[in-house]
Backbone and ligand atoms as CSV (ligand in chain L), in Angstrom:
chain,resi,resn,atom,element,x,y,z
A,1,UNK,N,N,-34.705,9.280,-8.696
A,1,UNK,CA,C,-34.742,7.810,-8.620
A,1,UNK,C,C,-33.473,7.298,-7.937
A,2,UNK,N,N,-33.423,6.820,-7.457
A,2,UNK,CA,C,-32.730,5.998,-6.405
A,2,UNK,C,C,-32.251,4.919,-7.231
A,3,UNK,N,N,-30.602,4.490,-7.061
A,3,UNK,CA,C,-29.935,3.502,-8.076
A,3,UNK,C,C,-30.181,2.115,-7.547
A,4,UNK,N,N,-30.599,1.999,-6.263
A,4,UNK,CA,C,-30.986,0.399,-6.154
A,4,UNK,C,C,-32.135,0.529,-7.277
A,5,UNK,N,N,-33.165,1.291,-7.500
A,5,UNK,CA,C,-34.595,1.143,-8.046
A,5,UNK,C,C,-33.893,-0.204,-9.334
A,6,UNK,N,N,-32.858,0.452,-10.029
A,6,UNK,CA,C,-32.104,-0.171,-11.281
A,6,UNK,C,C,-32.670,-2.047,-11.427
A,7,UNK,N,N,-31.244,-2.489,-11.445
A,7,UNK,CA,C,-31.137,-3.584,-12.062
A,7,UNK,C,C,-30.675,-3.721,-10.251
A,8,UNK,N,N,-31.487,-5.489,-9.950
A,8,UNK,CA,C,-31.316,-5.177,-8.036
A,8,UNK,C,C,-30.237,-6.252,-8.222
A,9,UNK,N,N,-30.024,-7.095,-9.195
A,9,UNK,CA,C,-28.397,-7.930,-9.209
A,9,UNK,C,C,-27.074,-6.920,-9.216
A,10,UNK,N,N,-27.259,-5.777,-10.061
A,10,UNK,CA,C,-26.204,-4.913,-10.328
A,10,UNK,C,C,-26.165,-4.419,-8.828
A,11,UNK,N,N,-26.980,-3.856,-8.447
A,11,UNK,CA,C,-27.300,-3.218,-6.870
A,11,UNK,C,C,-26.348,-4.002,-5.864
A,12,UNK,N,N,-26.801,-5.337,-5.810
A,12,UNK,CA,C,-26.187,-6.700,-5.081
A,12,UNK,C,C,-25.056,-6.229,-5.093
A,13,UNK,N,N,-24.354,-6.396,-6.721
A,13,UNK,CA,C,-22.861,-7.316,-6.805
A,13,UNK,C,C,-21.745,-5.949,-6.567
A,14,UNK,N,N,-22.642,-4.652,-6.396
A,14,UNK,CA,C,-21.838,-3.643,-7.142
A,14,UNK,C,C,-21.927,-1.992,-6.711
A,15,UNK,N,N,-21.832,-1.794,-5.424
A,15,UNK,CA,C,-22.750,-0.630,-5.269
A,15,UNK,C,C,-21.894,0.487,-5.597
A,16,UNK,N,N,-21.328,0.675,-6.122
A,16,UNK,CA,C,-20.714,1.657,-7.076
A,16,UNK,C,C,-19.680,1.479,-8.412
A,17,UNK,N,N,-20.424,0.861,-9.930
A,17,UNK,CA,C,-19.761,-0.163,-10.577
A,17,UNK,C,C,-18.773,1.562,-11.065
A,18,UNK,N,N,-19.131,2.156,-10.983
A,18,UNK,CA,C,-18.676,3.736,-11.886
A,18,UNK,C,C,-16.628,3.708,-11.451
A,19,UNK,N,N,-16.673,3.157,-9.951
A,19,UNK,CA,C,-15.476,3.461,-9.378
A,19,UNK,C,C,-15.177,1.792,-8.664
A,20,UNK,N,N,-13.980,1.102,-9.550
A,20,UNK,CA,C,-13.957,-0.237,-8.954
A,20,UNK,C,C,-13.006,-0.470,-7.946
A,21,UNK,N,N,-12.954,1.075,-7.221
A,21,UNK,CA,C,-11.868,1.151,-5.688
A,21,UNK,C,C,-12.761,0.821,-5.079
A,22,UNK,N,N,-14.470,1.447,-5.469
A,22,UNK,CA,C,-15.492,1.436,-4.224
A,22,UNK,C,C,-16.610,-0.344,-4.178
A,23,UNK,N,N,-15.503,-0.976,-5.476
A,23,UNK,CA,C,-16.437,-1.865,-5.646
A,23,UNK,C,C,-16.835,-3.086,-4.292
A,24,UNK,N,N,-18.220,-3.826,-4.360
A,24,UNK,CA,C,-18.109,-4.592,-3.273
A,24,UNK,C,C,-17.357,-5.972,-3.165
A,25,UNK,N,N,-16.691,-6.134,-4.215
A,25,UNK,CA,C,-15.965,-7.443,-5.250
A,25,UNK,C,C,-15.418,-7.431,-4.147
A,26,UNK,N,N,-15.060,-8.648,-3.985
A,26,UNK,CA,C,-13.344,-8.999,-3.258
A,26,UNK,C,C,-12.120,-8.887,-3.955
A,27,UNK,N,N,-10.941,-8.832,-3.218
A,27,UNK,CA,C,-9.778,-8.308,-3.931
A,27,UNK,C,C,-8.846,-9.610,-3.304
A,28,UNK,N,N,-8.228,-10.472,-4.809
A,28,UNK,CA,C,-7.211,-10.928,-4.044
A,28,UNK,C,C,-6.000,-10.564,-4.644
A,29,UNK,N,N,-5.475,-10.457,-3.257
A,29,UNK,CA,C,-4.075,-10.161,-3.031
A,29,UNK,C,C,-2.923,-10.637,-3.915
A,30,UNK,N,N,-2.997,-12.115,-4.069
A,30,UNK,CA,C,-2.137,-13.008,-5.140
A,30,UNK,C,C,-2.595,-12.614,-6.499
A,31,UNK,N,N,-3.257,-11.973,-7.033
A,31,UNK,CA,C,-3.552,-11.444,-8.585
A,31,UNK,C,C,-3.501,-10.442,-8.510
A,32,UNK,N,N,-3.421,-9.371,-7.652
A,32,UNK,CA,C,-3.175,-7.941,-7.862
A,32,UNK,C,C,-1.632,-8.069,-7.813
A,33,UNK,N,N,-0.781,-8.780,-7.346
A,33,UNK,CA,C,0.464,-9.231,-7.064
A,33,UNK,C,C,1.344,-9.731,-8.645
A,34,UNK,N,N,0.243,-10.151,-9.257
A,34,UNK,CA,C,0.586,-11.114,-10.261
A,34,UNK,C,C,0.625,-9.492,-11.432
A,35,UNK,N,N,0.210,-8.310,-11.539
A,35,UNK,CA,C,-0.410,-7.518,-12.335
A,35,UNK,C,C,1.170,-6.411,-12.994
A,36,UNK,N,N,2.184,-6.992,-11.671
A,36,UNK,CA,C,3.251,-5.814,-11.727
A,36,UNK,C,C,4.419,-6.267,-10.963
A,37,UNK,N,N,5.823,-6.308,-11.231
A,37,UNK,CA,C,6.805,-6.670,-11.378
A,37,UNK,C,C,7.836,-5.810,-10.754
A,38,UNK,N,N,7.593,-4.702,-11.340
A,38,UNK,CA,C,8.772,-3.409,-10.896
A,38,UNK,C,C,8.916,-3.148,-9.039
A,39,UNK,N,N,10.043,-2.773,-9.080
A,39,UNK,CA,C,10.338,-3.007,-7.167
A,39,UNK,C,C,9.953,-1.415,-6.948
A,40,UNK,N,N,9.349,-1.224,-6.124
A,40,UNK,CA,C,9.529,0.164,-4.766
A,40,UNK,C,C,8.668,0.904,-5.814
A,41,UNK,N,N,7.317,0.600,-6.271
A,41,UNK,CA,C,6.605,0.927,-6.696
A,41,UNK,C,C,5.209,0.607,-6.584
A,42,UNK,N,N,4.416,1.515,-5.380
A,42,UNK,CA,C,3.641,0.633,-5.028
A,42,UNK,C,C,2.350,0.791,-6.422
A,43,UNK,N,N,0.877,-0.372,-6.174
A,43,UNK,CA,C,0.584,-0.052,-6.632
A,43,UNK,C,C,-1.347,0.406,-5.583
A,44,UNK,N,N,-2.345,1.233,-6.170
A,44,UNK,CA,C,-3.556,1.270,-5.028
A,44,UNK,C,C,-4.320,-0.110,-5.307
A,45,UNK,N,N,-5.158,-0.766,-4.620
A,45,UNK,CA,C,-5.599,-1.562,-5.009
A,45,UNK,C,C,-6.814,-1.308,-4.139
A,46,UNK,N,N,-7.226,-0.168,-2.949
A,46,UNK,CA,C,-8.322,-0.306,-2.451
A,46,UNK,C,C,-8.202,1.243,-1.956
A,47,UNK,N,N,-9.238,1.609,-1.305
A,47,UNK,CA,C,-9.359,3.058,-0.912
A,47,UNK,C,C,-10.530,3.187,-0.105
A,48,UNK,N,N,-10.366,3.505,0.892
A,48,UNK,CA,C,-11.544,3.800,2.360
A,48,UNK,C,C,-11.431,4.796,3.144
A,49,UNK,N,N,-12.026,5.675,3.396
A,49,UNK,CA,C,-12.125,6.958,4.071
A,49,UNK,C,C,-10.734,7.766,4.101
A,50,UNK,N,N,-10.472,7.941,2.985
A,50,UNK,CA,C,-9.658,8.824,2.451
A,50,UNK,C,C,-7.738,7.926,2.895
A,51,UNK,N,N,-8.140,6.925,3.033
A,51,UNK,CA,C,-6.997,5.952,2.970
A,51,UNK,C,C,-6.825,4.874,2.295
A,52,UNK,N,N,-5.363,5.006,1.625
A,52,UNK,CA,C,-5.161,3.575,0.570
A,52,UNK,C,C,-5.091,2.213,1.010
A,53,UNK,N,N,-5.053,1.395,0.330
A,53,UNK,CA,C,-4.547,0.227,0.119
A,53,UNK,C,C,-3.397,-0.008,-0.749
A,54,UNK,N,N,-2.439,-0.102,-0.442
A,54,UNK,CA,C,-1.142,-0.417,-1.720
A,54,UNK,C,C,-0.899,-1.738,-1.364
A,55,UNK,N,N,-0.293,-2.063,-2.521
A,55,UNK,CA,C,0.749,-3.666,-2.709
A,55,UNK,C,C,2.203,-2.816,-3.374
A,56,UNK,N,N,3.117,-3.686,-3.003
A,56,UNK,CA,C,4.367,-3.019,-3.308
A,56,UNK,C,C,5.433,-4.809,-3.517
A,57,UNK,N,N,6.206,-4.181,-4.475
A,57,UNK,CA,C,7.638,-5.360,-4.380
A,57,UNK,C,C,8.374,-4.729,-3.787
A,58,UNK,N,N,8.789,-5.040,-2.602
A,58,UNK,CA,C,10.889,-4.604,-2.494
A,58,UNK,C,C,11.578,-5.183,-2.764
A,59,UNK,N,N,12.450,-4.980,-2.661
A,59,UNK,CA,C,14.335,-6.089,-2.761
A,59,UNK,C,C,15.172,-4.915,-2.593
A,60,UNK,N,N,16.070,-5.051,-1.509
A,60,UNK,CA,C,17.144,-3.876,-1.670
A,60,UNK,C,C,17.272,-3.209,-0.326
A,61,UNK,N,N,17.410,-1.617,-0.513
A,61,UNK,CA,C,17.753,-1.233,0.480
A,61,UNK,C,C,16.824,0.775,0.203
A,62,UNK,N,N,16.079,0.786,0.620
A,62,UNK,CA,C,15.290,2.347,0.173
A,62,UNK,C,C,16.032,3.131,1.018
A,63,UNK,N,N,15.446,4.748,0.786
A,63,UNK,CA,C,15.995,5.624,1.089
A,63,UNK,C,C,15.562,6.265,2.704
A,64,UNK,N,N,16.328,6.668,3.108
A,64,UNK,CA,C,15.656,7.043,4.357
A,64,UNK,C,C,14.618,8.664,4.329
A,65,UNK,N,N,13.390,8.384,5.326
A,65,UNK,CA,C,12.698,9.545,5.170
A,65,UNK,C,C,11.560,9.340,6.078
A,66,UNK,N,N,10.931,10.126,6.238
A,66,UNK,CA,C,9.761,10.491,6.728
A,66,UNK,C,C,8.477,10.969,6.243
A,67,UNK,N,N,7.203,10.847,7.085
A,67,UNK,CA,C,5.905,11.693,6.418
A,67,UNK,C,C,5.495,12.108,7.273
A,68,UNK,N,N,5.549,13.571,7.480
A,68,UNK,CA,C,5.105,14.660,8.089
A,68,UNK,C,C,3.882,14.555,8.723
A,69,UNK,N,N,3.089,14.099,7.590
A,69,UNK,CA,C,1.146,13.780,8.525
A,69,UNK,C,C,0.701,12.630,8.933
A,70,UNK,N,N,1.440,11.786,8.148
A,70,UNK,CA,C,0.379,10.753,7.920
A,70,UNK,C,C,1.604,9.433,8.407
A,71,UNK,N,N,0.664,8.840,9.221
A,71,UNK,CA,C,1.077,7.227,10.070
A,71,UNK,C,C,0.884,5.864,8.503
A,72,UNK,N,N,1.866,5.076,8.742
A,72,UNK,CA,C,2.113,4.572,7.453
A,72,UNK,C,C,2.073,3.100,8.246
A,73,UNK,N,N,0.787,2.151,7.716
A,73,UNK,CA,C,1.310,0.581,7.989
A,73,UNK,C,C,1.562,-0.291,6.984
A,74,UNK,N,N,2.680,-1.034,7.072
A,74,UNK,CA,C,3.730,-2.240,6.662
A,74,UNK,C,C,3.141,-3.175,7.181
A,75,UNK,N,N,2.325,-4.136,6.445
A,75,UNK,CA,C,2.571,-5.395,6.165
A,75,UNK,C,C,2.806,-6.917,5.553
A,76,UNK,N,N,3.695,-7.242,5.363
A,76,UNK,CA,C,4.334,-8.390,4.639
A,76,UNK,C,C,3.604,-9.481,4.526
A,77,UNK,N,N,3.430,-9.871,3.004
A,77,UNK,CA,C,2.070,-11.033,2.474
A,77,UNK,C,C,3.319,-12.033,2.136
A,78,UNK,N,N,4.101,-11.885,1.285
A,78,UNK,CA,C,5.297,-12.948,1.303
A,78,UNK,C,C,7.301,-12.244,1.510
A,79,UNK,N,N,7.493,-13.269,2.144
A,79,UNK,CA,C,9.057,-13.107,2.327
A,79,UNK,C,C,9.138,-12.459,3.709
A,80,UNK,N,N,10.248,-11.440,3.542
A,80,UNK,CA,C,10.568,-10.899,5.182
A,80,UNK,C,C,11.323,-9.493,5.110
A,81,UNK,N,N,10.887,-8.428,5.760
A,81,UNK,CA,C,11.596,-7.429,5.544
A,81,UNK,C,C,12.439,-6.897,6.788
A,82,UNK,N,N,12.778,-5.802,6.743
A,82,UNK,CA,C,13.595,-5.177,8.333
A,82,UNK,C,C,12.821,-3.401,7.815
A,83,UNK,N,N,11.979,-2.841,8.947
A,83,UNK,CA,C,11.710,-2.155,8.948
A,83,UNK,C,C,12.861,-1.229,9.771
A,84,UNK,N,N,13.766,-0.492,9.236
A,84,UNK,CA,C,14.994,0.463,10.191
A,84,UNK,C,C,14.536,1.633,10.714
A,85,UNK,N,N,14.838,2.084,11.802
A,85,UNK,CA,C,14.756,3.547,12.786
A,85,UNK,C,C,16.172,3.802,12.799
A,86,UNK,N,N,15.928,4.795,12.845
A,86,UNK,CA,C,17.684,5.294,13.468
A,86,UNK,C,C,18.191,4.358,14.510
A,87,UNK,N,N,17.808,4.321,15.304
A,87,UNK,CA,C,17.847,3.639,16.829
A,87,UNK,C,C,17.269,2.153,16.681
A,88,UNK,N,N,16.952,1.571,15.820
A,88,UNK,CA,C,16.636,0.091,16.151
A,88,UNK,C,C,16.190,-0.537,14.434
A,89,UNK,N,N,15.816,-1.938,14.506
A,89,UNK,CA,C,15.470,-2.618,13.368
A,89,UNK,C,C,14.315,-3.446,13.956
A,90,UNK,N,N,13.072,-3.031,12.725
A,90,UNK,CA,C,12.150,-4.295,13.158
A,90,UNK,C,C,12.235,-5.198,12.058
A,91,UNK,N,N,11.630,-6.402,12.269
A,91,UNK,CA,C,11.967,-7.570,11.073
A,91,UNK,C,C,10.650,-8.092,11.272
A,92,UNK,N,N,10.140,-7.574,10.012
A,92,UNK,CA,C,8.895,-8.680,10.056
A,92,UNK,C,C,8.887,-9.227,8.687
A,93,UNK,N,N,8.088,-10.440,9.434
A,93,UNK,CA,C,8.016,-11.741,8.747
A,93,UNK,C,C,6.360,-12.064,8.199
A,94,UNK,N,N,6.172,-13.063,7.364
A,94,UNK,CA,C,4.806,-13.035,6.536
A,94,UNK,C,C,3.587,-12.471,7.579
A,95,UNK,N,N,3.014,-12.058,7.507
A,95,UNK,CA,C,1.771,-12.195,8.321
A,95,UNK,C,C,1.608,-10.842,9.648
A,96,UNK,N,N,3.268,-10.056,9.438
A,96,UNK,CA,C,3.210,-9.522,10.534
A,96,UNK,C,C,3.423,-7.857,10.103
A,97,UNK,N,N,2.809,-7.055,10.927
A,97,UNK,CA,C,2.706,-5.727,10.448
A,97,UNK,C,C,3.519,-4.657,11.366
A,98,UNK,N,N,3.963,-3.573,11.050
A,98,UNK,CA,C,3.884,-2.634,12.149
A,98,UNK,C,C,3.500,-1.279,11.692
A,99,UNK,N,N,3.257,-0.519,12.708
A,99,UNK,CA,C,2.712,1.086,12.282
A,99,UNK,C,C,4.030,2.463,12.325
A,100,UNK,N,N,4.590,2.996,11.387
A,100,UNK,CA,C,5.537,3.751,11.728
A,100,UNK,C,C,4.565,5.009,11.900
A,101,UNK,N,N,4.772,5.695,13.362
A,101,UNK,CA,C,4.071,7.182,13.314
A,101,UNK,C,C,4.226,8.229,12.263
A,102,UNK,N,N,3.697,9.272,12.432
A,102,UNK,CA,C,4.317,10.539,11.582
A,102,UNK,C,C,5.611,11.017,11.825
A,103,UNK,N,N,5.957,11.296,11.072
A,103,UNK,CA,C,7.590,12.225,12.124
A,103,UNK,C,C,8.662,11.314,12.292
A,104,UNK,N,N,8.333,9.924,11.831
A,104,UNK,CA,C,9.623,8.700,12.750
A,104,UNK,C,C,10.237,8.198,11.579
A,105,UNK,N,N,11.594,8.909,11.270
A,105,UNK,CA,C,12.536,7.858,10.105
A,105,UNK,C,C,12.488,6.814,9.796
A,106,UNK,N,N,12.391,6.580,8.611
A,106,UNK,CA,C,12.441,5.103,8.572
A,106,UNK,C,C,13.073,4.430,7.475
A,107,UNK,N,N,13.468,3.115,7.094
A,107,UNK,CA,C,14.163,2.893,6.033
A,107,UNK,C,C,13.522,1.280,6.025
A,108,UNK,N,N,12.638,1.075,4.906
A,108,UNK,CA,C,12.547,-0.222,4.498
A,108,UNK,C,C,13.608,-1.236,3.824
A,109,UNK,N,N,13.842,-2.440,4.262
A,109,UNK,CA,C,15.399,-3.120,3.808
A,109,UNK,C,C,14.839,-4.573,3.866
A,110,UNK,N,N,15.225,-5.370,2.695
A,110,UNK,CA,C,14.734,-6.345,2.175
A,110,UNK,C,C,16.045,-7.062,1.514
A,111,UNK,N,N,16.447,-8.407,1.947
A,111,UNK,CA,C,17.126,-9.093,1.446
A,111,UNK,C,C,17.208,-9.424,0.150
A,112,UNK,N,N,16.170,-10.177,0.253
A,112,UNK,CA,C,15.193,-10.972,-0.992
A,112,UNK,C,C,14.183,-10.012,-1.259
A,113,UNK,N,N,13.616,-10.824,-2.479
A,113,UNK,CA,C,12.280,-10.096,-2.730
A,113,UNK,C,C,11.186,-10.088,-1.788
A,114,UNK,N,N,10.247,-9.368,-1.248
A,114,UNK,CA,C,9.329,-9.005,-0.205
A,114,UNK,C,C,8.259,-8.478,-1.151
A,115,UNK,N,N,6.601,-9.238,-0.638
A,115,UNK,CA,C,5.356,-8.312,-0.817
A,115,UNK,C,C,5.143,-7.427,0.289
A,116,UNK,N,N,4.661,-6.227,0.022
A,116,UNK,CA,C,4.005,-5.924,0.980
A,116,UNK,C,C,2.899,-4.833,0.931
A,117,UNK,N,N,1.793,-4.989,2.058
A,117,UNK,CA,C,0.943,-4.237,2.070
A,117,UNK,C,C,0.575,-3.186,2.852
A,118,UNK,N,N,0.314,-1.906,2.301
A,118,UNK,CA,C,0.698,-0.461,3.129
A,118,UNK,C,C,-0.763,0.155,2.899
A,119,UNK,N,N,-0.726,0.380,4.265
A,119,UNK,CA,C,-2.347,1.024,4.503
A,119,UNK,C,C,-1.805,2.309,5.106
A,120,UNK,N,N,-2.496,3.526,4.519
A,120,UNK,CA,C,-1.803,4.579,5.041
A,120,UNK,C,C,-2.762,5.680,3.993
A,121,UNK,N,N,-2.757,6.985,4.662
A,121,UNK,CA,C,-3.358,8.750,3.992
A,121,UNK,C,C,-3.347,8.489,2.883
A,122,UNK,N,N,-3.997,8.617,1.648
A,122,UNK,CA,C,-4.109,8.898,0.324
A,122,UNK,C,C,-3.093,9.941,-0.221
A,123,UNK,N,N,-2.700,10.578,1.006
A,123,UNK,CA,C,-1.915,11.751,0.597
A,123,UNK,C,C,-0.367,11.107,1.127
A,124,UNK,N,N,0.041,9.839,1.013
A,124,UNK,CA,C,1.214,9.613,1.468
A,124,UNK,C,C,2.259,9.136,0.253
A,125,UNK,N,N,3.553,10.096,0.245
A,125,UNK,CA,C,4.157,9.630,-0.598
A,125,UNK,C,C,4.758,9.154,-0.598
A,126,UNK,N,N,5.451,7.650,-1.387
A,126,UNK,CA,C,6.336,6.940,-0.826
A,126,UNK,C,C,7.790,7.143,-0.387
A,127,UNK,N,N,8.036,8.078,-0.892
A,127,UNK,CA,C,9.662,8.403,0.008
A,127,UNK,C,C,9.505,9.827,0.951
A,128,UNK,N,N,8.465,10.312,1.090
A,128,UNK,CA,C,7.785,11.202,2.330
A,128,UNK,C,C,8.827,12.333,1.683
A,129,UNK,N,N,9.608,12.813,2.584
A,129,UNK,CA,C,9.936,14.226,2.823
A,129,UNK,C,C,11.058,14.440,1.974
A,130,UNK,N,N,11.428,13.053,1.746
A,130,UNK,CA,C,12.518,13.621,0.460
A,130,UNK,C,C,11.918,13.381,-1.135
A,131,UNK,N,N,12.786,13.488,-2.086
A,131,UNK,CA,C,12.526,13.078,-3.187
A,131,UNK,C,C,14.208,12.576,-3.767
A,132,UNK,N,N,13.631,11.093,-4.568
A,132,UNK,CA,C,14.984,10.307,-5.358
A,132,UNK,C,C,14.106,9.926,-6.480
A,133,UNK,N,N,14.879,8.512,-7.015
A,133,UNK,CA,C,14.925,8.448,-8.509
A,133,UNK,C,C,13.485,7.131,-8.510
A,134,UNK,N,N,13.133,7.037,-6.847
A,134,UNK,CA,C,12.185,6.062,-6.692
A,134,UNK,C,C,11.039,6.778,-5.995
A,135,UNK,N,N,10.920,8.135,-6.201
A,135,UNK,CA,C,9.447,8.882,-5.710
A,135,UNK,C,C,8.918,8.315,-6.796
A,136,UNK,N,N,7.594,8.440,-6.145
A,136,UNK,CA,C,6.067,7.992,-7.072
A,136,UNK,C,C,5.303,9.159,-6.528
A,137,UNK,N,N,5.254,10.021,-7.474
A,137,UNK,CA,C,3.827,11.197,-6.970
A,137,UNK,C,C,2.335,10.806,-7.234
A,138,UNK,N,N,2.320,9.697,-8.168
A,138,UNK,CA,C,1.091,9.262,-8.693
A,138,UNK,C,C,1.152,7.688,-9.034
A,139,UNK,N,N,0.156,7.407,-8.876
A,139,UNK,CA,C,0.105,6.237,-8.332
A,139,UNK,C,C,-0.493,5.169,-9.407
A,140,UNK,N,N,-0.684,4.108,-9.823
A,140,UNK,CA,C,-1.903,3.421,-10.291
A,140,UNK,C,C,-2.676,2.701,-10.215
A,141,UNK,N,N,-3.540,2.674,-10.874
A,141,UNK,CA,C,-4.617,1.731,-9.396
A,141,UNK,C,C,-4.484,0.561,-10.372
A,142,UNK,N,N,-4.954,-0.311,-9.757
A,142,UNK,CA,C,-5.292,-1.730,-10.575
A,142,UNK,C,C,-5.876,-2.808,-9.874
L,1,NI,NI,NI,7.519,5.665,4.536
């Protein structure tokens, strides 16, 4: 039997209620925001072909590092950050994103407090190739 056969509202609102990464709900951003407090900790909030969705707080200054496989995108829902390279600084501001490749140092740096949203490998860890007192090996969804 086939799970549309079911309940065809549940079908509608929900096509996989078992897993609410895969749900068809909308997700907003300002209440998944509202859920968690702690800085440089992201959290998942979505998941698509084997890539996340995170929300994250910064403030401060992170560690420098890299990720070996996987291309990592930054982008800022409120405030303003400076994305650092060895060789240069990007600064983005609400609304604006960039893609750091695999392989390319980087150091996130935040004045103030900063949202931001990181689309990137399921398998990406947030301080990549090193490990400090702000790795996250596991994640939580919410
Ligand atoms: Ni990174």
């Amino acid at each position: 039997m086939d799970e549309r056969s079911g309940s065809s509202s549940a079908a509608m609102s929900d096509a996989h209620p078992e897993d609410p990464m895969k749900s068809l709900s909308k997700v907003n951003l300002a209440d998944k925001l509202s859920q968690f407090d702690d800085l440089w900790h992201p959290r998942i909030v979505g998941e698509l072909n084997g890539q996340h969705v995170k929300l994250a707080k910064i403030q401060g200054t992170f560690d420098w590092h890299h990720h070996e496989n996987e291309d990592e995108l930054f982008l800022v829902i409120k405030g303003r950050m400076n994305l650092e390279f060895r060789d240069r600084v990007e600064t983005l501001e609400e609304g604006e994103f960039c893609i750091v490749p695999r392989g390319v140092e980087h150091r996130p740096v935040a004045e103030e407090e900063c949202h931001i949203l990181l689309f990137e490998p399921a398998s990406t860890r947030n301080t990549g190739n090193i490990t400090s007192d702000r790795t996250h090996d596991v994640l939580d969804r919410i």
